[in-house]
Every structure is written in structure tokens, then in C-alpha cells.
C-alpha positions as CSV (number, residue, x, y, z in Angstrom):
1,X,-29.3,-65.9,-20.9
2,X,-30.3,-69.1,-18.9
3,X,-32.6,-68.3,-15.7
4,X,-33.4,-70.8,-13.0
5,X,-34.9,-71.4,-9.8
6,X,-33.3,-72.3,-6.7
7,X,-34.3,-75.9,-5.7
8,X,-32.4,-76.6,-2.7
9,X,-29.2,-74.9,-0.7
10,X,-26.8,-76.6,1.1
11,X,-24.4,-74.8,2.8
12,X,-22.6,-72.8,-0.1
13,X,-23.9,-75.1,-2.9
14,X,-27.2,-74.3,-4.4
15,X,-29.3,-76.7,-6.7
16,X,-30.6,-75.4,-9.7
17,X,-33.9,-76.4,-11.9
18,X,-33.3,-74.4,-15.0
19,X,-37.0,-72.7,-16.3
20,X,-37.6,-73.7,-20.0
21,X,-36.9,-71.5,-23.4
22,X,-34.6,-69.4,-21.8
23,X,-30.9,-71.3,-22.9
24,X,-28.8,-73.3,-20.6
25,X,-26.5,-72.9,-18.1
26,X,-22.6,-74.2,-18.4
27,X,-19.8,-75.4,-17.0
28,X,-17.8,-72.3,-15.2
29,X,-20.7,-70.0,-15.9
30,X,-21.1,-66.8,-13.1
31,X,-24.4,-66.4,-11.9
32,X,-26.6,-64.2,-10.2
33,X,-28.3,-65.4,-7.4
34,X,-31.9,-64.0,-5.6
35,X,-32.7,-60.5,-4.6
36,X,-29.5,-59.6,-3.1
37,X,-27.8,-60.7,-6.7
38,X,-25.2,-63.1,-5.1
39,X,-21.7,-64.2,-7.0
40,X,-21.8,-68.0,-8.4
41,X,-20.1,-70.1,-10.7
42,X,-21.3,-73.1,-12.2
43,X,-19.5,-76.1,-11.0
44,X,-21.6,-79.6,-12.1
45,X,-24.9,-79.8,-14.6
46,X,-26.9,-83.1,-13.7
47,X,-29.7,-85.3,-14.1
48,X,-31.9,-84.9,-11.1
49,X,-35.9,-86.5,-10.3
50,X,-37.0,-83.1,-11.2
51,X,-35.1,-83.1,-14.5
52,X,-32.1,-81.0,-15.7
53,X,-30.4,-79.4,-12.9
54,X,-27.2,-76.5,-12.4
55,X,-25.5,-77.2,-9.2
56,X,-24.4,-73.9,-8.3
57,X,-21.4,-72.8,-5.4
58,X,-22.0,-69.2,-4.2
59,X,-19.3,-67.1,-3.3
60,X,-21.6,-65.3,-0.3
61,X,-22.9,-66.2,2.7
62,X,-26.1,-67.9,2.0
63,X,-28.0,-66.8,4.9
64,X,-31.1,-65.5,4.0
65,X,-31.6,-67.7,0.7
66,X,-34.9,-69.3,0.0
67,X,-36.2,-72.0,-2.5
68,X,-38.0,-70.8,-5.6
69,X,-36.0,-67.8,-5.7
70,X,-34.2,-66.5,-9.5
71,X,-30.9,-67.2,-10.8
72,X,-29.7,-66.0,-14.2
73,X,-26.8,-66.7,-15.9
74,X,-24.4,-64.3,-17.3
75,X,-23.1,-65.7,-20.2
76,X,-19.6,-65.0,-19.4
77,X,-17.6,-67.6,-17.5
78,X,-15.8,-66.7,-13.7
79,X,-13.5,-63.6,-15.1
80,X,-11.2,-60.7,-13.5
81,X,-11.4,-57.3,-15.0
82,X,-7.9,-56.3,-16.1
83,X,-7.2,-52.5,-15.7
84,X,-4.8,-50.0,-14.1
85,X,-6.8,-50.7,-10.7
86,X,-5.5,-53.6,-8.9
87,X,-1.8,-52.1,-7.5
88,X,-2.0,-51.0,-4.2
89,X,-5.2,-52.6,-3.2
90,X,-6.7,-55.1,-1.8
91,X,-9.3,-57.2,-2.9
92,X,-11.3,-60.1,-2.4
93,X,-11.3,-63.9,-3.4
94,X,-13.3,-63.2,-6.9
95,X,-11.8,-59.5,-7.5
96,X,-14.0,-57.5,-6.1
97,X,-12.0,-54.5,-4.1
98,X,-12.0,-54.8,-0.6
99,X,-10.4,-50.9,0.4
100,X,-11.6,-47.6,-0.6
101,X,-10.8,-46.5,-3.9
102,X,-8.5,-43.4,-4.1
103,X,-10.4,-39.6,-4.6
104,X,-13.5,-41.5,-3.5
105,X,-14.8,-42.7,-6.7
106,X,-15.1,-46.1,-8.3
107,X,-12.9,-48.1,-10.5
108,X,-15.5,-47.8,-13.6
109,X,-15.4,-43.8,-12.9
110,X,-12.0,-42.9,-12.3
111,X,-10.6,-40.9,-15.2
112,X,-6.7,-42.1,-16.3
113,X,-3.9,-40.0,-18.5
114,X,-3.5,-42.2,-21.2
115,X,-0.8,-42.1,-23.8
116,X,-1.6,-44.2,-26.7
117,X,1.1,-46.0,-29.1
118,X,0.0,-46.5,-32.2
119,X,-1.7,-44.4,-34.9
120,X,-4.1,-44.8,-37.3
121,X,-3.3,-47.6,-39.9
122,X,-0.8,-49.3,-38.0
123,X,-0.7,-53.4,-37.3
124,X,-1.4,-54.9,-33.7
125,X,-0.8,-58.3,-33.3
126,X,-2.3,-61.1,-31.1
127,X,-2.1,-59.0,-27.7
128,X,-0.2,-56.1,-28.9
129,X,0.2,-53.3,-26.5
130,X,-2.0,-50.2,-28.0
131,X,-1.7,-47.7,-24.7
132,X,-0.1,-46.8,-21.2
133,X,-1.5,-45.8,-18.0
134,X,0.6,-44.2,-15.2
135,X,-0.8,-46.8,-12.9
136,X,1.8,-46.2,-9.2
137,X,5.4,-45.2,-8.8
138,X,6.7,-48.7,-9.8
139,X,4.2,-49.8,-12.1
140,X,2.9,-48.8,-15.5
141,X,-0.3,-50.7,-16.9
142,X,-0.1,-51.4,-20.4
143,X,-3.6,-51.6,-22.1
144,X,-3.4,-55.0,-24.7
145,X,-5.7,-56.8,-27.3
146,X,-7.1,-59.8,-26.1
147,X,-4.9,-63.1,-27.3
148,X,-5.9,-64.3,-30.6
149,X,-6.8,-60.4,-31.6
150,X,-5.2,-58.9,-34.5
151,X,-5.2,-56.3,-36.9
152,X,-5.0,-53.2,-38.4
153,X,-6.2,-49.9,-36.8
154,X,-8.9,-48.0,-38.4
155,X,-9.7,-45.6,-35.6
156,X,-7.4,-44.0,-32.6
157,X,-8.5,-41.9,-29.9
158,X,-5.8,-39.2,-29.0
159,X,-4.3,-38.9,-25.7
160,X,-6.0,-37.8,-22.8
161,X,-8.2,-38.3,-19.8
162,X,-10.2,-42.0,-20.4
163,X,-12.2,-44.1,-17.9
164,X,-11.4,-48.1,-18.0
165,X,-14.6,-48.3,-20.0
166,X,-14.4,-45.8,-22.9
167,X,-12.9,-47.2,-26.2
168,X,-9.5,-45.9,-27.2
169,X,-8.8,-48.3,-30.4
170,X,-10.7,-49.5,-33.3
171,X,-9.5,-52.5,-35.3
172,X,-11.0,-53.9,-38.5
173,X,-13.0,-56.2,-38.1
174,X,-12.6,-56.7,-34.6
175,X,-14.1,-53.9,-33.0
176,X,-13.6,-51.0,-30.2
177,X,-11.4,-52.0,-27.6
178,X,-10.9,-49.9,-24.0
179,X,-7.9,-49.9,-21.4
180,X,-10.0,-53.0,-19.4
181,X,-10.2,-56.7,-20.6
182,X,-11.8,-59.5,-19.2
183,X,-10.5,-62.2,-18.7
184,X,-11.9,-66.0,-17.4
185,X,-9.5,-67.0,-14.1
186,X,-9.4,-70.6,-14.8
187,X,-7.7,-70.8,-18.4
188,X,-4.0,-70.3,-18.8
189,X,-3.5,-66.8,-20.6
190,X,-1.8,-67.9,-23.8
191,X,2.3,-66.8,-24.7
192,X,4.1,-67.5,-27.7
193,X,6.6,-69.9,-25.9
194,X,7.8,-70.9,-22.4
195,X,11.7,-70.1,-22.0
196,X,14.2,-71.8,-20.0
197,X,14.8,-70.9,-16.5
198,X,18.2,-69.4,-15.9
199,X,17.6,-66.4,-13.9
200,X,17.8,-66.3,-9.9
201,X,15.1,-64.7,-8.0
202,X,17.4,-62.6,-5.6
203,X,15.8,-63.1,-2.2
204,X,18.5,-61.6,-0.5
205,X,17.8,-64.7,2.2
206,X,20.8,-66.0,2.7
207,X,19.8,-69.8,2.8
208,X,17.9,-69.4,-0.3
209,X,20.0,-67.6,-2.9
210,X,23.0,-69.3,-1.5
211,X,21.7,-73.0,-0.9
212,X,18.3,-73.2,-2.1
213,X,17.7,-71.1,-5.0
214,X,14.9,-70.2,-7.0
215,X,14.9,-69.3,-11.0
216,X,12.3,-66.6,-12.3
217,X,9.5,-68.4,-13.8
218,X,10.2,-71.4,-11.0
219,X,8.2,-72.9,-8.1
220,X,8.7,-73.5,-4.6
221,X,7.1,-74.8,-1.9
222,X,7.1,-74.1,2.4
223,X,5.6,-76.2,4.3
224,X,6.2,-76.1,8.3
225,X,3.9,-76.3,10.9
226,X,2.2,-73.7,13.6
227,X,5.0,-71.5,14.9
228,X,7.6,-71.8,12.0
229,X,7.9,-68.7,10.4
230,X,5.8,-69.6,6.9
231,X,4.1,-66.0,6.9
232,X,6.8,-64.1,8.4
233,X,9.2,-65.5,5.3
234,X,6.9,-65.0,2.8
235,X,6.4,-61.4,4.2
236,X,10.5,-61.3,3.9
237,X,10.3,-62.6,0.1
238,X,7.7,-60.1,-0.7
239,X,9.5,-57.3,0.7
240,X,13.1,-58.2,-0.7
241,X,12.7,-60.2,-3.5
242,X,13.6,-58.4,-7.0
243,X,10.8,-59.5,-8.7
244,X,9.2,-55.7,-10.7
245,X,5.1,-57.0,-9.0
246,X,4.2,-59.0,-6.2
247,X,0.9,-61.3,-6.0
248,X,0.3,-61.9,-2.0
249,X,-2.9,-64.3,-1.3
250,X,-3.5,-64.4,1.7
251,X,-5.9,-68.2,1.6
252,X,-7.7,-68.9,4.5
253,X,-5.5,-67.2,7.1
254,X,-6.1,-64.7,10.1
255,X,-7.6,-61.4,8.7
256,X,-5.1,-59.6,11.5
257,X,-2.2,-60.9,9.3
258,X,-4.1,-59.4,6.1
259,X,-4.2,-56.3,7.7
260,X,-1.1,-56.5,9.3
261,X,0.3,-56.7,5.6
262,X,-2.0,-53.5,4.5
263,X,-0.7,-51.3,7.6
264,X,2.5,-52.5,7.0
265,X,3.2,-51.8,3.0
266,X,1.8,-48.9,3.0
267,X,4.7,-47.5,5.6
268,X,7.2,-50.0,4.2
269,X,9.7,-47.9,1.7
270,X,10.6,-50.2,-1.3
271,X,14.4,-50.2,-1.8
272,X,14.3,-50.9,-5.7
273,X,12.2,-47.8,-6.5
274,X,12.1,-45.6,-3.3
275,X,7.8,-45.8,-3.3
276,X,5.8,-47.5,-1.0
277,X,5.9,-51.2,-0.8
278,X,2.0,-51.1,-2.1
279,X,3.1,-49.6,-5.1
280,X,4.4,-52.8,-6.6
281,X,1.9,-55.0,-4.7
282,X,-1.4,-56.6,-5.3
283,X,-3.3,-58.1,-2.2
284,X,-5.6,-61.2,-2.5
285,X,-7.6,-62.1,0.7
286,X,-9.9,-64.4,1.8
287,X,-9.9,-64.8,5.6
288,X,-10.9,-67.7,7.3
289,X,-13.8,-65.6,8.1
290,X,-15.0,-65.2,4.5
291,X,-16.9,-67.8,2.5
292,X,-14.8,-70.9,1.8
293,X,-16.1,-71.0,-1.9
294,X,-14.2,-67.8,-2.8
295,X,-11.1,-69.2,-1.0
296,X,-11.2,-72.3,-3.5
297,X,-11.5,-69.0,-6.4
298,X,-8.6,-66.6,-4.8
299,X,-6.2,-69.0,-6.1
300,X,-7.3,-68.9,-9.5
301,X,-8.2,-65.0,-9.2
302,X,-4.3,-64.1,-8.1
303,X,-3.2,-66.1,-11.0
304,X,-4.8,-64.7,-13.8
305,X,-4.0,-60.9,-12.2
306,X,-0.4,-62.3,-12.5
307,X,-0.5,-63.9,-16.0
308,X,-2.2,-60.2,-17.2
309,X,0.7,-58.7,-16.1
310,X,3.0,-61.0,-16.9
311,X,1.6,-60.2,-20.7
312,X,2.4,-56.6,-20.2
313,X,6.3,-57.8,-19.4
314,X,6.7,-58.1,-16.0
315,X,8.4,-60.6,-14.0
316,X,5.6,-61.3,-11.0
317,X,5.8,-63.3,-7.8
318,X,3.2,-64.9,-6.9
319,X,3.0,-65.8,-3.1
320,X,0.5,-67.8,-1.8
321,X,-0.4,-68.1,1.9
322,X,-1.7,-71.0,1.9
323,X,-1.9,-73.5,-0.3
324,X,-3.8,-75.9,2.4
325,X,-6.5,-73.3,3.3
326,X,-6.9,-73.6,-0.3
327,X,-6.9,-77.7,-0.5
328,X,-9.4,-77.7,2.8
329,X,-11.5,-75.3,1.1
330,X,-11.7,-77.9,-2.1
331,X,-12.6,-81.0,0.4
332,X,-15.4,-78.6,2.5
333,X,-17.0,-77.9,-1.4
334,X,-16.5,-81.6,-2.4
335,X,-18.2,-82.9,0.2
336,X,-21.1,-80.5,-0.2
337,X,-21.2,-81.9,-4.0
338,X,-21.5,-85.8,-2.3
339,X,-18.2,-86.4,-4.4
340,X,-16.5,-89.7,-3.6
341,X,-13.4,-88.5,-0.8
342,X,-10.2,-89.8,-1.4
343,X,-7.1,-89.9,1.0
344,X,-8.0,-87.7,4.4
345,X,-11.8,-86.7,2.8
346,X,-9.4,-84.7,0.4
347,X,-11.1,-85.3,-3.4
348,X,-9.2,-87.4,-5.7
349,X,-8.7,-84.6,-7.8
350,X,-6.1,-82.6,-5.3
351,X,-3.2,-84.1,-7.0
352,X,-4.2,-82.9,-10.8
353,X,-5.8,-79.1,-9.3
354,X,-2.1,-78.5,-7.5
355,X,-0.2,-79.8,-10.6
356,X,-2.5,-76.8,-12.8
357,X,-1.8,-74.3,-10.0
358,X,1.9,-74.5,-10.1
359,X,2.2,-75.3,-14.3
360,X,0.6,-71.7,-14.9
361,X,4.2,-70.7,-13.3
362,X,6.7,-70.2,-15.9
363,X,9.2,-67.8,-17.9
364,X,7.8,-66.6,-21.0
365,X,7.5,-64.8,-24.6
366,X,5.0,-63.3,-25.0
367,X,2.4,-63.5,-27.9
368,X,3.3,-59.5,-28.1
369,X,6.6,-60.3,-28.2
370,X,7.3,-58.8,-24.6
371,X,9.2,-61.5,-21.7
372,X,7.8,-61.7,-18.3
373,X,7.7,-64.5,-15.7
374,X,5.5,-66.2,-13.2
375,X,7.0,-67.5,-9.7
376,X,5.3,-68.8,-7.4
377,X,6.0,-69.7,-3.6
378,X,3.0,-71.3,-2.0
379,X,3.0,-72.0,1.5
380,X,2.0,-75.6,2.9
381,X,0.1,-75.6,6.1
382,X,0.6,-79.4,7.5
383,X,-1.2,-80.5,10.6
384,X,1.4,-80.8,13.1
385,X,4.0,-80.4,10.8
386,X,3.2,-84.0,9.8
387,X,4.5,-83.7,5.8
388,X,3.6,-87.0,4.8
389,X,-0.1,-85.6,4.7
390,X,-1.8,-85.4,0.8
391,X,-1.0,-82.0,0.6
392,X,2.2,-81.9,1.1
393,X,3.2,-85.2,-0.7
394,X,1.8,-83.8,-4.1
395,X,2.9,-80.5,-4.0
396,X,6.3,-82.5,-3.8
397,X,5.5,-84.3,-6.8
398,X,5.2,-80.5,-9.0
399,X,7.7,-78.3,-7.4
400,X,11.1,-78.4,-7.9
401,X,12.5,-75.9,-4.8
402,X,11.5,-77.4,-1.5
403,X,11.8,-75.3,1.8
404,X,11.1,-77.2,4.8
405,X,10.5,-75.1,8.1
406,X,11.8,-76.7,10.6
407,X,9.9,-76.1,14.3
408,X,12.7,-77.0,16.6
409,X,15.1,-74.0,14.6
410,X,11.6,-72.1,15.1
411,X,11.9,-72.2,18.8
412,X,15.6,-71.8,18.9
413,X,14.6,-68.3,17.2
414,X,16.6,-69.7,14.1
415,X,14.8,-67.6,11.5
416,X,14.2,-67.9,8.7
417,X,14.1,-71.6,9.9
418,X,14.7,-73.1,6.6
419,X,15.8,-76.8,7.4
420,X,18.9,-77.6,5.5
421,X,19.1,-81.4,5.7
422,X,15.1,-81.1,3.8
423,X,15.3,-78.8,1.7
424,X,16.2,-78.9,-2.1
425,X,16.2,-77.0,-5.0
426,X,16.6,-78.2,-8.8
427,X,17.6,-75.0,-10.1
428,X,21.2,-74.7,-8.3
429,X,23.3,-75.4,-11.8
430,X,20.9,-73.2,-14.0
431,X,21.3,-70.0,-11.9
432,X,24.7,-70.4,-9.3
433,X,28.2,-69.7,-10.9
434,X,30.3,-73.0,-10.6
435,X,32.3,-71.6,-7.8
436,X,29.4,-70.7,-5.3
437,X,28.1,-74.0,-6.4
438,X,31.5,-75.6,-5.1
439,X,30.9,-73.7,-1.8
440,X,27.8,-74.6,-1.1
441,X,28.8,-78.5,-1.7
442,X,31.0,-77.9,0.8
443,X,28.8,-75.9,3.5
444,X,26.2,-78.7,3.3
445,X,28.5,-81.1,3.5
446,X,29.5,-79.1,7.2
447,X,26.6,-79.1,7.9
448,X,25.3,-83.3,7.2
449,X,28.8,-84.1,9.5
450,X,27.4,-81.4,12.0
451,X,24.1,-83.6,12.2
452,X,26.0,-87.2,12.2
453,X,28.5,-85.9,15.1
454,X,26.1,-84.9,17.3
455,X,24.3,-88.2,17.3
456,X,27.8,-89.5,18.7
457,X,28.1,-86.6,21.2
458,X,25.0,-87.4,22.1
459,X,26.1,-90.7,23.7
460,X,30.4,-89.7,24.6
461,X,29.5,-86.0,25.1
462,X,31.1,-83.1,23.3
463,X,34.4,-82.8,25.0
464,X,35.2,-86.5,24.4
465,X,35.5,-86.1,20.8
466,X,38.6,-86.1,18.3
467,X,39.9,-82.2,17.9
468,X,38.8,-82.9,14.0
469,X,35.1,-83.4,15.0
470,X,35.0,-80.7,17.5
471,X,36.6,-78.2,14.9
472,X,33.1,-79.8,12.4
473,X,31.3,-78.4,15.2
474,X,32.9,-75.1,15.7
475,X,32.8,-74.0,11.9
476,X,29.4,-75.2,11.6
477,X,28.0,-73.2,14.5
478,X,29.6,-70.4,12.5
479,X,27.9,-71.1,9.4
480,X,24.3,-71.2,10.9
481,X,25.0,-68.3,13.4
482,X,26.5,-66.2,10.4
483,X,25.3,-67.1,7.3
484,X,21.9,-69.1,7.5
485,X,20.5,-67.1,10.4
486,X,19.6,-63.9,9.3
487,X,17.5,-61.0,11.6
488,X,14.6,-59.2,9.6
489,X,14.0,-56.8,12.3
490,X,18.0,-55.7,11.7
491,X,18.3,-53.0,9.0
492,X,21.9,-54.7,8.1
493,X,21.0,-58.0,8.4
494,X,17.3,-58.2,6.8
495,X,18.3,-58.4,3.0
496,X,22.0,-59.2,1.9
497,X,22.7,-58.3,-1.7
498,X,24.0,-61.4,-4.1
499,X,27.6,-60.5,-4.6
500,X,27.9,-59.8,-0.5
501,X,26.8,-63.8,0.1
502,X,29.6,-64.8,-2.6
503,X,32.3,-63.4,-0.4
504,X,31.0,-64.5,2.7
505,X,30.8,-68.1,1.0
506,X,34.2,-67.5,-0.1
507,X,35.3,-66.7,3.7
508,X,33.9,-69.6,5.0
509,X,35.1,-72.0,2.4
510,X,38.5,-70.7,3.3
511,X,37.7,-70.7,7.0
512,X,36.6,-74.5,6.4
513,X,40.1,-75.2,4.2
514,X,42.4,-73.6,6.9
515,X,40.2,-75.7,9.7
516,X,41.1,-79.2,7.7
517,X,37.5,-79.9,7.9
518,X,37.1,-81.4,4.6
């Protein structure tokens, strides 16, 4: 393995100067850094007046770092360690876990009842399921080859009590393989082909399965400013949505609101399986507290957690909170790396690192022949709400479902205060029926007259206006008081199942007919 010597620190970025016959660092390479063995990756190899050098960012505070000190390589790129550990905790921005670990031990000593299914002489292909582990209520972790791994079995352990590390499988020619697999966080898992997206993510928010609605496999974006709700919904969407895991990063936000979530799940009953909410949840948190380069990594570490079980054939929503921690975190590193900025100090690489965070979305077969999905929903941050800023202009560019939070429904306690003149969504003829989709043409199109007659009443005043305009106004009050408001703190009112919002769209289309509004 290559070993070095720190040659100078700035901030979270650490120089390099490799020591001679002991290999060479790489690209994406973890290291271990000084005394206190500190987490690093690779990020940039160049040509310095001291010769060769590894410019290293740390995923640690760097306090107490001094020059000359050792760094060694690993071999092994930036990975996550999938195994029936991750459900129900929370972890931080590289995977390490963050809570105690159940009965006291660790996740490397924990024994699991696994039931293996195959047998001796039987064929695995590329990422073929081999075993299952009991891992909460809601979920059951499926042990897999690695992709591109195939074969026949020449040796099966029976079932029983295994820890993540002890070998369960042998295949010819391949070797031993345990319930854990590493995997590197910044490479795609591969899948045997990406699927169309015709299935609804059931929110049970109103304004989004209704108006705005999202496939499985699809991405969205939320952008709103201080104030407007972006958390609170996402909390919503985690809670309700009907996807079988949940992926909540939490990216450079309050650690109260991390906690919050933790204290919160763990009371929260889920209504699809009757367990705890943390039994289909996985938390990812970097706080704006922790080191900045593991927020840039929490991304990327959520992701491949998802696309592992995604493999196993689950359909996983990915919800991250947000996405401009995450983009502020790229420009802090950039500039520590004296790249050239590009619009706002941001690096001119923003626009390509978004369009790779939302492309390893998707709904697809599996190379083990299983389906699963990837949503995600990432939340945009703009500095006073201003979304003509770089972030939010190219996530526009990648996503095709567009929530805008608006701050003056915000302060009207209009929740979830999705604005409906902004927003869009692409996916409204794959996954509505044609006659909701007929309804909801005709609630926007209350809703656009709404906006253009209150510009007139605005100078006449409300009471001069025809009885046709002031009937516009009437029905439209009731569509935002009765349909796109909706109260999460109200048992009744929180989540509204699908076929319950196709009547009530039905009602008010007839309400609207009868009216002579349009």
C-alpha cells in the first residue's frame, strides 16, 4: 500500500509527498491519516516543487495535525459496508454509525439468524441473492454476490447464527462470500436495464398526487426559502409516502432537526406495517456542525445505501435535506483545492455533480432479476428564496417534478405551501388516469383566473366585480382551503389515501361545472 507524509494542511485538505518504493496513491483512494488514524479520500495527484504529491480531503477535524506525520493508503476506494445494520440507525456522512448499536455490541460482532437459499451445486448469477437476514419489522436484508460475480456453488454453510463477517457461500472460482459487501459510494451499482416510469409515489399530499405527481424511480426537486416548510414536507413524505425504505440525509442542517427526526421515528407508528417508523428508515447526518468534507460524501454515502437495496428489490426514497448544504460544501473544498470559481464561487463542475446525483435515480431490473426503484426528492436551500441562484437553475435543468415553496402561503400557514402557478411535474400522463388528469386541467385552470382576478380586484376592489369573477374567487378559495391545504398535526387530514383525492376532485369539478366557472 502507498504511504506518505503530510506536507502541508489547509483547513480540511492535506498535501501529500508520497515516500518512495512503497506504490502510489489514486484517484478516490481512502486514507489513513496520523496517529489518531483519520478518514480521507483522495481527491487530486499533482506535480508539486517537492515532486509527486496526493492532495488529500479529511473527513475529521484537523485540529491537532502536524507536518511530517504518516498517511497510508488503503487500497480500496471511498466504500459503504453493506449488511443487515443500517435500518433503524443513524449514521454519519462516510457510514460510520452515529447511535448505539442494539444489545451493546458492535456491527462486526452481532450474531444474525440467517436462512440461506441455495444448496450446494446450484447456479448464482451476477448479484444473485444467496441468503436472508431478519433485519426489522419492515425490512428483510438479502445477502447478494457482488455485480459481475457468478457461478456455481461448491460450498454452503447451513442455517444458523453468522456475524456480517463469517462466510456463508463458496463459489468456484470466485471465492467465500459473507452476508457484508463493500461497495465504492461514487460508482453507480450496476442493473440489467432501467424501466419506464409509470408508477405514482402515493404521497398522500394532496397537491402532489393530485397536481404534481411523482413516478417511482422519478426526481423532484423543493426549493423555498427560510420559513417555508422544506423540512417539515420532507418529514411528511418520509412518513406517508408508500415507498417499502426511506433514505433521509439530513446535509448541512440543524442537528436539533436530526434529532428531532430520531426522537420522533422511533414513537411514530408506520401505517403500512404497524412497526416503528425507524424500522423502514435509514438516517444520514452531517450537521452543520460536522466537517464540511463528509457533507460533500453523505450524498454519495445515502445513495449507494439506496442502490444496495434497491438490488435486494426494494423501491427506496431517497430524501435529501439539502441539496445546497451539499453544493456549499463543494465550493468551501474547491476553494481549499485553488480551483478556478465559476458563477457565485460555486465550481464549474456543480452543474455535471447535480446531473450524476439525480441520474443514479431510476426504476430498474435488476442484474438478479429482482425490480426495485430509486426516488429522490432533494431539497433546495436558495438564499432568500432567490431561485435564479446556480443551484437552483441546474437542478431545473435534471429534474422533471418541480415543487416550489412559496413564503407568502408559508406565512399564511398554507402548508404544505407548494406554489401552484411554479410548480410542475412531467410525469402527470405516465401515472394520472385521463379523468383526474381532466380535473386537474380544470382546478389549475381555477386557480391561474384566481391569480389574474385578483390583479383587477386589486385596483376595482372585490365587490365591484362581475358575479362570474367573484363566483372564480369563491370556488377557488374552496379548492386551496379544502383540497391543497392539508394539516399534518390532524390525524384525518395528515395523509389522504389516492382513491379519497379522486372523489374529492370529482366534487369539485362538479362544484366548478354547476358554478359555470369554466
Amino acid at each position: 500500500m502507498a504511504t506518505g507524509s503530510i506536507w502541508g494542511i489547509n483547513g480540511a485538505v492535506i498535501h501529500v509527498l508520497p515516500e518512495k518504493n512503497t506504490g502510489e496513491f489514486f484517484i478516490s483512494e481512502r486514507v489513513c491519516i496520523g496517529e489518531k488514524q483519520l478518514a480521507g479520500e483522495v481527491v487530486s495527484l499533482r506535480r508539486g516543487a517537492s515532486g509527486e504529491m496526493a492532495v488529500v480531503q479529511v473527513y475529521e477535524s484537523t485540529s491537532g495535525l502536524r507536518p511530517n506525520e504518516k498517511v497510508y493508503g488503503t487500497g480500496q476506494p471511498l466504500s459503504i459496508c453493506l449488511a443487515p445494520v443500517w435500518v433503524g440507525h443513524i449514521f454519519d456522512g462516510i457510514g460510520r454509525q452515529l447511535d448505539k448499536v442494539q444489545n451493546g455490541s458492535v456491527p462486526g460482532e452481532k450474531k444474525w439468524a440467517v436462512r440461506l437459499l441455495v444448496k450446494e451445486g446450484d447456479y448464482v448469477p451476477e448479484g444473485g441473492i444467496f441468503a436472508e437476514v431478519t433485519e426489522t419489522q419492515a425490512i428483510t436484508y438479502r445477502a447478494m454476490l457482488p455485480p459481475y460475480i457468478s457461478g456455481k456453488i461448491r460450498a454452503v454453510a447451513k442455517n444458523g447464527m453468522y456475524t456480517i463477517d463469517e462466510n456463508l457461500i463458496e463459489i468456484e472460482g470466485a471465492g467465500a462470500f459473507p452476508l457484508k459487501q463493500d461497495y465504492p459510494v461514487r460508482t453507480s451499482r450496476p442493473v440489467r436495464e432501467r424501466l419506464p416510469l409509470i408508477q405514482p409515489l402515493i404521497t398522500g399530499q394532496r397537491v402532489i398526487d393530485s397536481l404534481f405527481p411523482i413516478a417511482k424511480g422519478g426526481v423532484a426537486a423543493m426549493p423555498g426559502g427560510f420559513g417555508t416548510g422544506k423540512t417539515m414536507t420532507q418529514h411528511q413524505l418520509t412518513k406517508w409516502c408508500d415507498a417499502d425504505l426511506i433514505v433521509y440525509i439530513g446535509c448541512g442542517e440543524r442537528g436539533n432537526e436530526m434529532a428531532q427526526v430520531l426522537e420522533e421515528f422511533a414513537q411514530l407508528t408506520d401505517p403500512r406495517t404497524g412497526a416503528s417508523m425507524l424500522a423502514r428508515t435509514i438516517l444520514i447526518a452531517n450537521t452543520s456542525d460536522m466537517p464540511v468534507a463528509a457533507r460533500e460524501a453523505s450524498i454519495y454515502t445515502g445513495l449507494a445505501v439506496a442502490e444496495g437495496y434497491c438490488s435486494m428489490g426494494y423501491h427506496v426514497a431517497v430524501m435529501a435535506d439539502s441539496t445546497s448544504r451539499w453544493a456549499e460544501a463543494l465550493r468551501e473544498i474547491s476553494g481549499r483545492l485553488q480551483e478556478m470559481p465559476a458563477e457565485e464561487g460555486y465550481p464549474a463542475y456543480l452543474a455535471s455533480r447535480l446531473a450524476a446525483f439525480y441520474q443514479r435515480a431510476g426504476y430498474f431490473e435488476n442484474r438478479n432479476g429482482t425490480r426495485g426503484s430509486i426516488t429522490i426528492i432533494g431539497a433546495v436551500s436558495p438564499q432568500g428564496a432567490d431561485f435564479s441562484e446556480p443551484v437552483t437553475v441546474n437542478t431545473k435543468r435534471f429534474v422533471r417534478c418541480f415543487w416550489a415553496l412559496d413564503r407568502r402561503l408559508a406565512y399564511g400557514r398554507h402548508f404544505p405551501a407548494i406554489n401552484w402557478n411554479d410548480s410542475y411535474s412531467d410525469y402527470v400522463s405516465a401515472v394520472l388516469p385521463a379523468n383526474v388528469i381532466e380535473n386537474r386541467r380544470r382546478i389549475l385552470e381555477i386557480l391561474t383566473e384566481e391569480g389574474r382576478i385578483l390583479e383587477i380586484a386589486k385596483l376595482v376592489g372585490t365587490q365591484d366585480l362581475p358575479q362570474a369573477q367573484q363566483e372564480i374567487l369563491h370556488v377557488a378559495k374552496i379548492i386551496r382551503e379544502t383540497f391543497l391545504q392539508q394539516n399534518a398535526y390532524n390525524a384525518a387530514d395528515a395523509y389522504t389515501p389516492f382513491a379519497k383525492q379522486v372523489e374529492m376532485l370529482d366534487a369539485l369539478s362538479s362544484l366548478i361545472a354547476k358554478g359555470g366557472a369554466l
